[in-house]
KEKE-3310 file (N, C-alpha, C; in steps of 0.2 Angstrom, whole numbers, plus 5000, padded with zeros to 4 digits):
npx = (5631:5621:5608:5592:5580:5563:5554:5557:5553:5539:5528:5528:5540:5549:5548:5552:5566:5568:5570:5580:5589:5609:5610:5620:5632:5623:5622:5611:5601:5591:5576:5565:5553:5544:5551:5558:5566:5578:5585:5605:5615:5608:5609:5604:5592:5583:5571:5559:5551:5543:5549:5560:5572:5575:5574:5584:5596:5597:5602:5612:5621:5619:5620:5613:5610:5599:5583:5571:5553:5543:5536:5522:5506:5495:5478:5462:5447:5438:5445:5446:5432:5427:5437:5444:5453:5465:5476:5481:5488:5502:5509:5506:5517:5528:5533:5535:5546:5555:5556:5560:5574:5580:5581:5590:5602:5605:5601:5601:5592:5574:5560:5543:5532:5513:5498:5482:5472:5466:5459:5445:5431:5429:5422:5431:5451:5460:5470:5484:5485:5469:5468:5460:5460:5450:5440:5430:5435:5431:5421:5424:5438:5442:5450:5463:5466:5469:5480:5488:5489:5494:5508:5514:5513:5519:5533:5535:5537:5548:5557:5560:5566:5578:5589:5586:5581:5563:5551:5537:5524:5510:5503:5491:5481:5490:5497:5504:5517:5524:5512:5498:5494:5480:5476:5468:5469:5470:5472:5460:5464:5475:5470:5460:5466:5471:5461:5454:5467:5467:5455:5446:5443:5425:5422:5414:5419:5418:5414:5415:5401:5392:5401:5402:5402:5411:5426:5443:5458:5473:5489:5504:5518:5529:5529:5528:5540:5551:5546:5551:5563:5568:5566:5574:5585:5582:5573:5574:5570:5568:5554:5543:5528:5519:5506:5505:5502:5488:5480:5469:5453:5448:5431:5427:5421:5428:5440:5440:5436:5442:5455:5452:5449:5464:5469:5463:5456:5438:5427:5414:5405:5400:5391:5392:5382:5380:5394:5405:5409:5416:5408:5416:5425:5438:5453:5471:5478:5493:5499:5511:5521:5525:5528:5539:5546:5545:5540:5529:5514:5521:5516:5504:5487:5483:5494:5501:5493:5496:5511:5509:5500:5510:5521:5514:5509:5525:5528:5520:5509:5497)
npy = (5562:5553:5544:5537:5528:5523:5511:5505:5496:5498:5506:5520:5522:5514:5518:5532:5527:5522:5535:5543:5536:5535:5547:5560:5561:5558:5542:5530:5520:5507:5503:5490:5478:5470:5454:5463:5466:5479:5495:5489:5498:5502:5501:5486:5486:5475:5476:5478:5490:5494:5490:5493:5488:5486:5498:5506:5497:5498:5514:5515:5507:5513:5528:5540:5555:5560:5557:5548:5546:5535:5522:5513:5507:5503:5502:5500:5505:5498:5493:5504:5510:5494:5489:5502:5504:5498:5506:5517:5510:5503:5510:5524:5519:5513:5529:5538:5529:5533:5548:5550:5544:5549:5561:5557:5554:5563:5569:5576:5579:5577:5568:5568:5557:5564:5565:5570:5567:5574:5584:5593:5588:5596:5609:5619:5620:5615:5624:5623:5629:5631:5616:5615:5610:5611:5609:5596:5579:5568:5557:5543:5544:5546:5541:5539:5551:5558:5552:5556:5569:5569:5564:5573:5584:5579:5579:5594:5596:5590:5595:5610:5607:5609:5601:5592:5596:5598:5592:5590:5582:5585:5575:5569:5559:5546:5537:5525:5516:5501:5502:5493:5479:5470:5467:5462:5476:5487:5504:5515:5519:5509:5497:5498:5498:5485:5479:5480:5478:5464:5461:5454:5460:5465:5462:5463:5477:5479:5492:5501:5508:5523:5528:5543:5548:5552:5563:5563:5569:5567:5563:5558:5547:5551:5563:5567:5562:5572:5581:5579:5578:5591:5596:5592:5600:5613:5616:5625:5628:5624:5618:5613:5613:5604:5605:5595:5591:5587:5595:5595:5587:5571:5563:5545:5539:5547:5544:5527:5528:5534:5525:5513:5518:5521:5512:5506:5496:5485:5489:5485:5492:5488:5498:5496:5497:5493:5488:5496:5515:5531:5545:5558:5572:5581:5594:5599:5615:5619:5630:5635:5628:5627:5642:5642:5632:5630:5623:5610:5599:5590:5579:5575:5568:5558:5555:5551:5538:5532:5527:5520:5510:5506:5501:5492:5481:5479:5471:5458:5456:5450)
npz = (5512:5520:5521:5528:5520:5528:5526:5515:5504:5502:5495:5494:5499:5492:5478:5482:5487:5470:5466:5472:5471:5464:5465:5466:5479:5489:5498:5503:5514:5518:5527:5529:5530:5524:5512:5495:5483:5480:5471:5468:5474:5488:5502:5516:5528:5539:5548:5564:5566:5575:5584:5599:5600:5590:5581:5588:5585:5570:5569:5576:5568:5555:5557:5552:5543:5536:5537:5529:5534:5527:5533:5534:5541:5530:5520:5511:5508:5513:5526:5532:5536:5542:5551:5557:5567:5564:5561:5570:5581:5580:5570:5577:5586:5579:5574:5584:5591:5581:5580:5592:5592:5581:5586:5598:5591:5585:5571:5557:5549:5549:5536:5536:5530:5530:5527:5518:5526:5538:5535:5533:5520:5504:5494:5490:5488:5502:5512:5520:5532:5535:5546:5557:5574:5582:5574:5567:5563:5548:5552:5546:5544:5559:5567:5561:5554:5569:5574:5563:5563:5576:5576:5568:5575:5586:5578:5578:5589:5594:5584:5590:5601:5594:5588:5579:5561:5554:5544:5537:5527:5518:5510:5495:5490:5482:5468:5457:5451:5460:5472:5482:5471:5468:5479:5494:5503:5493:5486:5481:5466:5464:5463:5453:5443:5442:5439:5429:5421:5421:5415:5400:5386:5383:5395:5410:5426:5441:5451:5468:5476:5466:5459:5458:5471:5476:5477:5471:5476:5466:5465:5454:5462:5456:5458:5470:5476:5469:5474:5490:5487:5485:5494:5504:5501:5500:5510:5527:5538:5556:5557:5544:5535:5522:5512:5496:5483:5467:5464:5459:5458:5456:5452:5457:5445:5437:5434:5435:5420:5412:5415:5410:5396:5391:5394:5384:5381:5378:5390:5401:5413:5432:5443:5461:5472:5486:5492:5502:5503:5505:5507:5501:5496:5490:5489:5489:5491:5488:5486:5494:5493:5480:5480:5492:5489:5474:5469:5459:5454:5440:5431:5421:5424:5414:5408:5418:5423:5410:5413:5423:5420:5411:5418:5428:5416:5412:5426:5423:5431:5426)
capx = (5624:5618:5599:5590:5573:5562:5548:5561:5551:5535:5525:5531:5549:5552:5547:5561:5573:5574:5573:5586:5597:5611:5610:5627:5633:5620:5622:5607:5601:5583:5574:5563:5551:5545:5554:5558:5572:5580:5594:5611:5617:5604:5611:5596:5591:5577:5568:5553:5552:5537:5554:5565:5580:5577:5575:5592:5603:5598:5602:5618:5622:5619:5623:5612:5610:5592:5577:5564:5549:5537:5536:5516:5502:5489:5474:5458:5442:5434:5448:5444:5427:5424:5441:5447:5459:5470:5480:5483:5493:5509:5510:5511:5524:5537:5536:5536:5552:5561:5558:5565:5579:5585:5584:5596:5607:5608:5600:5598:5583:5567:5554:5538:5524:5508:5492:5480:5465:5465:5456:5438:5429:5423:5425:5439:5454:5462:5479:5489:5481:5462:5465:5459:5458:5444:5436:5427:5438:5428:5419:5428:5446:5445:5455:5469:5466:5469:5486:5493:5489:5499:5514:5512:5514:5527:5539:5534:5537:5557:5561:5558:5571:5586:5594:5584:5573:5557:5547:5529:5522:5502:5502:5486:5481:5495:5497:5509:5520:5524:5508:5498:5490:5475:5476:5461:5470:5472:5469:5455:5465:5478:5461:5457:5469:5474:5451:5455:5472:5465:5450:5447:5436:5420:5420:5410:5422:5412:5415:5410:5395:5389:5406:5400:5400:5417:5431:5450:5465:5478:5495:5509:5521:5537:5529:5529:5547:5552:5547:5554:5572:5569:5565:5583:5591:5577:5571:5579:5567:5567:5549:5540:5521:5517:5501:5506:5495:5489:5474:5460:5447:5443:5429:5429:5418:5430:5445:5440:5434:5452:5458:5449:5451:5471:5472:5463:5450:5430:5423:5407:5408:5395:5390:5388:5380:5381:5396:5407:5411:5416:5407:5418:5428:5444:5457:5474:5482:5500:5503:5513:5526:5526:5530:5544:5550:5547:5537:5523:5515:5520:5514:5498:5483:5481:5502:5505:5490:5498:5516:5506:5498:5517:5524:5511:5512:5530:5529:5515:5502:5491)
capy = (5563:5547:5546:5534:5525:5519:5508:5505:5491:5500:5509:5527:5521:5511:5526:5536:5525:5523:5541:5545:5530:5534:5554:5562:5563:5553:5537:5525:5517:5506:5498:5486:5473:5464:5458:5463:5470:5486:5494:5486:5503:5503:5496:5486:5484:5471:5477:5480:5498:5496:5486:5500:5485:5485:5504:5507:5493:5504:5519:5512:5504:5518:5534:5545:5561:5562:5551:5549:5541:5530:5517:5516:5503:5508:5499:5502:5511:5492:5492:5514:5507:5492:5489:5509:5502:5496:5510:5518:5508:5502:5519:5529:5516:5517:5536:5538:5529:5536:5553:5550:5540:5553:5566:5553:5552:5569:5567:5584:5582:5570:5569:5561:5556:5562:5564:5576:5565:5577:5592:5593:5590:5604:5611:5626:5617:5617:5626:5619:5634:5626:5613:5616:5605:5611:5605:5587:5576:5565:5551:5539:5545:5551:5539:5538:5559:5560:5548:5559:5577:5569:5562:5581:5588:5577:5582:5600:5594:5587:5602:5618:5604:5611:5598:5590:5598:5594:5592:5587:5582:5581:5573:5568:5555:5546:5533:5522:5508:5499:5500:5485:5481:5463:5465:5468:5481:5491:5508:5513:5519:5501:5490:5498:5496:5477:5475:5483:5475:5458:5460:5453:5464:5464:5462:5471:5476:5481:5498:5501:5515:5527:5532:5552:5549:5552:5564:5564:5575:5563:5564:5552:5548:5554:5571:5566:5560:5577:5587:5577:5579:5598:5597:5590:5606:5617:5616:5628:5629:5619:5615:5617:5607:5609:5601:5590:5586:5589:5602:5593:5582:5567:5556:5538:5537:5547:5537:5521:5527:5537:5520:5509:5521:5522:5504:5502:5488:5487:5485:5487:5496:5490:5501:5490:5503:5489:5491:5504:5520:5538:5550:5565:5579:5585:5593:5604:5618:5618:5635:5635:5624:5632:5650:5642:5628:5632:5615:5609:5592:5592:5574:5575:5561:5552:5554:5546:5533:5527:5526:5515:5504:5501:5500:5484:5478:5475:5466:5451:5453:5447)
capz = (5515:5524:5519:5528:5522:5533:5523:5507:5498:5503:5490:5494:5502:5485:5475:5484:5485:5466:5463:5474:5470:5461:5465:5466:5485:5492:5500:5503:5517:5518:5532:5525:5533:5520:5507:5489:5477:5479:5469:5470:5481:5494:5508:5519:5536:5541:5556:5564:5567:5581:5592:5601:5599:5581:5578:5588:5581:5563:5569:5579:5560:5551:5560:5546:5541:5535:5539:5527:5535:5523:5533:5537:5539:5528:5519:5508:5512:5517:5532:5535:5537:5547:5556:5557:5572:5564:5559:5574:5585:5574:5566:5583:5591:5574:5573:5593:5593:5577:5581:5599:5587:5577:5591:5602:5587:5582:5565:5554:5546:5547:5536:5539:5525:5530:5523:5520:5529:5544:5533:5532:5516:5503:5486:5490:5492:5508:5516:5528:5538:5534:5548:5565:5578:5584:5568:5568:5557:5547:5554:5546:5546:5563:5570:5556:5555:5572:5574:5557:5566:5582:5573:5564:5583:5589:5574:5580:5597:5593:5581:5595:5606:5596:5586:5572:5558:5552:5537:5537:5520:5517:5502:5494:5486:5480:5465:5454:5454:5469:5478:5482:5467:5466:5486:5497:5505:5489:5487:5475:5459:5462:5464:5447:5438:5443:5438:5421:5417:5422:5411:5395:5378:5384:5404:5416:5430:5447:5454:5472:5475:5462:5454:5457:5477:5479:5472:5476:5474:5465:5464:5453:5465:5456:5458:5478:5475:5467:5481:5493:5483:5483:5503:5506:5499:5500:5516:5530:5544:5559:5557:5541:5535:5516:5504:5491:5479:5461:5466:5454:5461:5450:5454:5455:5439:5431:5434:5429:5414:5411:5415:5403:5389:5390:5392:5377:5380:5379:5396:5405:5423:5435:5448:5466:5479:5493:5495:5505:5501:5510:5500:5503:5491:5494:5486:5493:5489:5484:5483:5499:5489:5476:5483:5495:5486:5465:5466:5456:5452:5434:5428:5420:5427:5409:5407:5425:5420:5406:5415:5429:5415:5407:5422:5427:5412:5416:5429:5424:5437:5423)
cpx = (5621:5611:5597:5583:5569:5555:5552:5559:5543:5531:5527:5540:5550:5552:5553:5567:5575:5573:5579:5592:5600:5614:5617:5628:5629:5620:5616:5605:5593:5583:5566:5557:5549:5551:5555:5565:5572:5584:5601:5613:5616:5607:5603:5597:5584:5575:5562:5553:5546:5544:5559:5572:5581:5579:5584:5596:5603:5602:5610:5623:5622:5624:5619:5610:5603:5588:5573:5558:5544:5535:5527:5512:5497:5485:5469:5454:5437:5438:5445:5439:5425:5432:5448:5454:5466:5478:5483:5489:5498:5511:5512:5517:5531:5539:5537:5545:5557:5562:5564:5574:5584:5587:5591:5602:5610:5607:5598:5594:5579:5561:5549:5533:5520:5503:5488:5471:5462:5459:5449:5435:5426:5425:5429:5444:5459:5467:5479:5486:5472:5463:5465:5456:5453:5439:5433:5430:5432:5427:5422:5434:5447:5451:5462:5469:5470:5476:5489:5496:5494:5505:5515:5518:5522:5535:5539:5538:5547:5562:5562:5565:5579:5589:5592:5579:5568:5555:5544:5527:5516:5499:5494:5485:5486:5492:5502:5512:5522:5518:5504:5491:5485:5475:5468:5462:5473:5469:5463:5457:5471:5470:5458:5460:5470:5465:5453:5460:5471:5460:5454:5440:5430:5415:5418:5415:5418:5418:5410:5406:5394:5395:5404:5402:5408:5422:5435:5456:5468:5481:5499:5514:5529:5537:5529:5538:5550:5552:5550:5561:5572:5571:5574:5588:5590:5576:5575:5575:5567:5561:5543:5534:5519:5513:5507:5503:5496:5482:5469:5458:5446:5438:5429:5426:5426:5438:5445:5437:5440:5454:5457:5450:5459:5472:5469:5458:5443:5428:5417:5410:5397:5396:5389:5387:5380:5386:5401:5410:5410:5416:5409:5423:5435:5450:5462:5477:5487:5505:5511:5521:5529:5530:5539:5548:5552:5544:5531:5522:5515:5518:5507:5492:5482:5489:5503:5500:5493:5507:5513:5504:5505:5520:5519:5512:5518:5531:5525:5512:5497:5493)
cpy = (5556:5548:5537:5531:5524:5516:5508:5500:5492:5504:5515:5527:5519:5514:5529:5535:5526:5532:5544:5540:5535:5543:5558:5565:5561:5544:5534:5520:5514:5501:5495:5480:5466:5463:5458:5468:5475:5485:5493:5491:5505:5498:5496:5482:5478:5471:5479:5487:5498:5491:5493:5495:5487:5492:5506:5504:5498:5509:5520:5510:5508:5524:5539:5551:5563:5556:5552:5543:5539:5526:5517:5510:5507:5503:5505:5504:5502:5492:5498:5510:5504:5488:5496:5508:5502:5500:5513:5515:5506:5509:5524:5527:5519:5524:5540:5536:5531:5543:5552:5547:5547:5560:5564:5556:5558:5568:5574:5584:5578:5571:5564:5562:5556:5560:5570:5574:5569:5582:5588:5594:5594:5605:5615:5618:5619:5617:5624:5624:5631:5622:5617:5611:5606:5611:5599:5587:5569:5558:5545:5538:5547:5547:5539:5546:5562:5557:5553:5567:5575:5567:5569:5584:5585:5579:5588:5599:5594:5595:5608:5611:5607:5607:5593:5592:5594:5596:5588:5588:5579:5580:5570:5565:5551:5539:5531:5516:5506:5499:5494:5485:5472:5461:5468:5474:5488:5497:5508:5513:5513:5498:5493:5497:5488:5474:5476:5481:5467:5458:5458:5459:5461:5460:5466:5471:5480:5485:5499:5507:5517:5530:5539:5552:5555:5555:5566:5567:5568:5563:5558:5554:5550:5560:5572:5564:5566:5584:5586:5580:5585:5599:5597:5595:5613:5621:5618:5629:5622:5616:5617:5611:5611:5603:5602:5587:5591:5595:5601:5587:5578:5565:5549:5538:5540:5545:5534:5521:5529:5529:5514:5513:5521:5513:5501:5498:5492:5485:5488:5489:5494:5492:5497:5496:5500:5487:5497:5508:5525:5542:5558:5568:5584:5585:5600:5607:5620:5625:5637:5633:5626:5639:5648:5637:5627:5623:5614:5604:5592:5583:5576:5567:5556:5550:5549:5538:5530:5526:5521:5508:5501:5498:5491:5480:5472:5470:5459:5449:5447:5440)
cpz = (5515:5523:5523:5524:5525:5527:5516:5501:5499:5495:5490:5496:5495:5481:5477:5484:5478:5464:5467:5471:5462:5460:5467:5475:5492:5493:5503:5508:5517:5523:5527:5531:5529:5515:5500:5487:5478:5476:5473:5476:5484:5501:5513:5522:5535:5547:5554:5568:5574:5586:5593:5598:5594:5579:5580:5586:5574:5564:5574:5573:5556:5552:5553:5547:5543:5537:5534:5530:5531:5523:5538:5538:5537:5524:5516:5512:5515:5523:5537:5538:5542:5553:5559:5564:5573:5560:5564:5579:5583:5571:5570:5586:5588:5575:5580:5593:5586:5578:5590:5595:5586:5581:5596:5600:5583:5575:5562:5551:5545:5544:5534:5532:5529:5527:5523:5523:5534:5542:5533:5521:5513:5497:5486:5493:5497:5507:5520:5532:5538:5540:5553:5568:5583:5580:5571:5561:5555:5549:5553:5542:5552:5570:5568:5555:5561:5572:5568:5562:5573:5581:5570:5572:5586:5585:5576:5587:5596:5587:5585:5599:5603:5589:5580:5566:5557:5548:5537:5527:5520:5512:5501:5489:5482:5473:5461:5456:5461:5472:5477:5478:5469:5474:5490:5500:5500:5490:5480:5469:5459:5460:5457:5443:5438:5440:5430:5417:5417:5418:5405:5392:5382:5391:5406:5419:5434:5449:5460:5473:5468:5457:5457:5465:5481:5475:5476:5471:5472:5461:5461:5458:5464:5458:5467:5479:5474:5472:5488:5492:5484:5491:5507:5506:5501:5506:5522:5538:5550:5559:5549:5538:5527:5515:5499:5488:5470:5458:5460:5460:5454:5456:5452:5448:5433:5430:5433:5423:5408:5410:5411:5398:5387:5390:5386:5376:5380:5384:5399:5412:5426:5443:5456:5472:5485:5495:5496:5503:5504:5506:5502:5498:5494:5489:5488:5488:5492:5484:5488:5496:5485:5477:5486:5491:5477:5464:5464:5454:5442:5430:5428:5423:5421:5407:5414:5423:5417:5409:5420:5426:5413:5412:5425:5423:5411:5422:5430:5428:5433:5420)
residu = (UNK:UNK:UNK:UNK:UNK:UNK:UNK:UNK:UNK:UNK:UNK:UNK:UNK:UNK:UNK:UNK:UNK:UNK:UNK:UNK:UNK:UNK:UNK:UNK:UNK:UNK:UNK:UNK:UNK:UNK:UNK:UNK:UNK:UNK:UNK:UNK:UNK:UNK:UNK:UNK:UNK:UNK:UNK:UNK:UNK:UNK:UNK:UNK:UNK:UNK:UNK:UNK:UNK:UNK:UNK:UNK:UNK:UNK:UNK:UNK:UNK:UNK:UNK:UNK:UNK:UNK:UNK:UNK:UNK:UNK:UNK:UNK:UNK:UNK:UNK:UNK:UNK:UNK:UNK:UNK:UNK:UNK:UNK:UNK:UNK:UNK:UNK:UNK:UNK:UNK:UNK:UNK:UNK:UNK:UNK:UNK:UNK:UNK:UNK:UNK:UNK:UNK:UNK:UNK:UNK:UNK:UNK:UNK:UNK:UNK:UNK:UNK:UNK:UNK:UNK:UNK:UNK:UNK:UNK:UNK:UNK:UNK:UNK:UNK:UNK:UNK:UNK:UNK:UNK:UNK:UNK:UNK:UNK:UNK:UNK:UNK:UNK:UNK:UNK:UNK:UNK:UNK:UNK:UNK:UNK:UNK:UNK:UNK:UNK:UNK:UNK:UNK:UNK:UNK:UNK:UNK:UNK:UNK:UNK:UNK:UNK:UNK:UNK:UNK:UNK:UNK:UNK:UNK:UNK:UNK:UNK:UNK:UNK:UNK:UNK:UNK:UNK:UNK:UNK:UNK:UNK:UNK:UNK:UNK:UNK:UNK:UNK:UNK:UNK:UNK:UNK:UNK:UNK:UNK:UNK:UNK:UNK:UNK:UNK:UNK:UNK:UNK:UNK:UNK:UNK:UNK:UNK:UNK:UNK:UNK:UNK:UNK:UNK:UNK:UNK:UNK:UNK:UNK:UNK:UNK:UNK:UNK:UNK:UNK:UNK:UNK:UNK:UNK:UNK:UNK:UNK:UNK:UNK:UNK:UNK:UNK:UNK:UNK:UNK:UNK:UNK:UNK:UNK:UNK:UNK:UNK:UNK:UNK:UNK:UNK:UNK:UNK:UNK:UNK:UNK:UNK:UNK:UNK:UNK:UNK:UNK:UNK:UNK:UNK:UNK:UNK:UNK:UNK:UNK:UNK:UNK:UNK:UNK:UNK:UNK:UNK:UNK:UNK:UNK:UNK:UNK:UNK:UNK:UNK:UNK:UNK:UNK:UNK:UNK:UNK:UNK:UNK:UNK:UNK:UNK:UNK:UNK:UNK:UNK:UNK:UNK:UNK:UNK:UNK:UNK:UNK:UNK:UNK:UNK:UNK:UNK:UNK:UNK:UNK:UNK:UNK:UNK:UNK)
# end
């Protein structure tokens, strides 16, 4: 079984690569743009996935099985905010030409990471039955909401064509090693951890808004890896769309406070209201998953926390 990658030194691609690596019967394939270290038996492409030359040589080079896509541009809530643009256009092109790809190529099964930005906020957490597109998706998600719900479609689109399944996945919230941690384009729980492991005993570290404004579903990402691996085997439908997530809401507040407790240190937390934040509540239910696949996110939030902290640690950000 040919398993491609696509985004294999990315944050959610590097994650699956090493949990698949080494898995009895599977062969290993990653496309890659930047670069960085994968395991020895990943075999690895260097292309730009928004070029059709480049997406065909791969896929000419390969010849694979499966496709996992985790190759995305994506950024923090300062980007969402004042350059919300920049998601859209590079993210339609790759997934535009890989699905056409793996139909060309006769590829048995693709599946895409999306997200569960699409839904509307609220305190019931939402089913994959919840979105309707005649909803209003939030004001600022609605251009990276809308781009997910259309790559969503176009998988739907190529599966009813006959010759490749599809598996949509609207994971939520993700976190853990690999992602980009002391960058501006981090997300909230990297960007807190990298503030907190960078501190010394008796640092404030600046938290942006009120902490309370904002609470999110969040999932460790081997429990997104987990599911993934089940889908491969699992998964019999030509088109099927499941929530992934860990069906609590933290908020910010109680996150960095999580996060400073497990690491141990004394810090001050100041509150900075000036700048940006989307004060919205969201969090999916899973049961869908559960029922057909027997999956559930079994890492606890203060268990993956401290696997996140060891795992930085390791690597001497600090």
């Amino acid at each position: 079984m040919k398993i491609l990658v696509c985004g294999a030194t990315g944050f959610m691609g590097r994650n699956i690569v090493e949990f698949l690596s080494g898995r009895e019967g599977v062969t290993l394939f990653g496309v890659h743009w930047h670069n960085l270290d994968l395991p020895p038996n990943v075999i690895i492409y260097t292309s730009d996935l928004t070029n059709k030359k480049h997406v065909e040589e791969v896929f000419n080079s390969v010849k694979p099985d499966i496709v996992i896509q985790a190759a995305a541009v994506t950024s923090g809530v300062k980007d969402i905010l004042e350059r919300p643009y920049i998601h859209v256009p590079d993210n339609v092109i790759m997934n535009s030409l890989l699905l056409k790809a793996c139909y060309d190529h006769n590829v048995k099964h693709f599946i895409f990471l999306s997200c569960g930005v699409m839904y509307q906020p609220g305190d019931a957490p939402r089913k994959e039955t919840d979105f309707n597109e005649h909803d209003e998706i939030h004001s600022a998600y609605f251009g990276v909401g809308w781009m997910k719900v259309y790559i969503e479609k176009q998988c739907e689109f190529y599966s009813r064509l006959g010759r490749t399944k599809h598996t949509v996945v609207r994971h939520s919230n993700t976190y853990g090693p690999y992602d980009k941690y002391g960058k501006e384009e981090s997300h909230m729980f990297a960007a807190t951890i990298d503030k907190v492991m960078r501190a010394n005993d008796g640092d404030t570290i600046e938290v942006w808004g009120t902490g309370e404004e904002t609470a999110r579903d969040l999932i460790y990402v081997d429990d997104v890896c987990d599911f993934i691996y089940r889908v491969l085997s699992l998964q019999t439908s030509s088109y099927k769309l499941y929530n992934v997530g860990y069906e609590v809401a933290f908020t910010v507040k109680e996150v960095v406070e999580r996060i400073i407790k497990i690491s141990g240190k004394k810090l001050n937390i100041k509150y900075n209201t000036d700048k940006p934040v989307i004060p919205t509540k969201l969090t999916l239910d899973c049961n869908k998953a559960f029922k057909e696949l027997n999956w559930v996110a079994n890492t606890d939030i203060n268990e993956g926390i401290e696997k996140t902290i060891k795992w930085y640690n390791e690597q001497q950000f600090n």
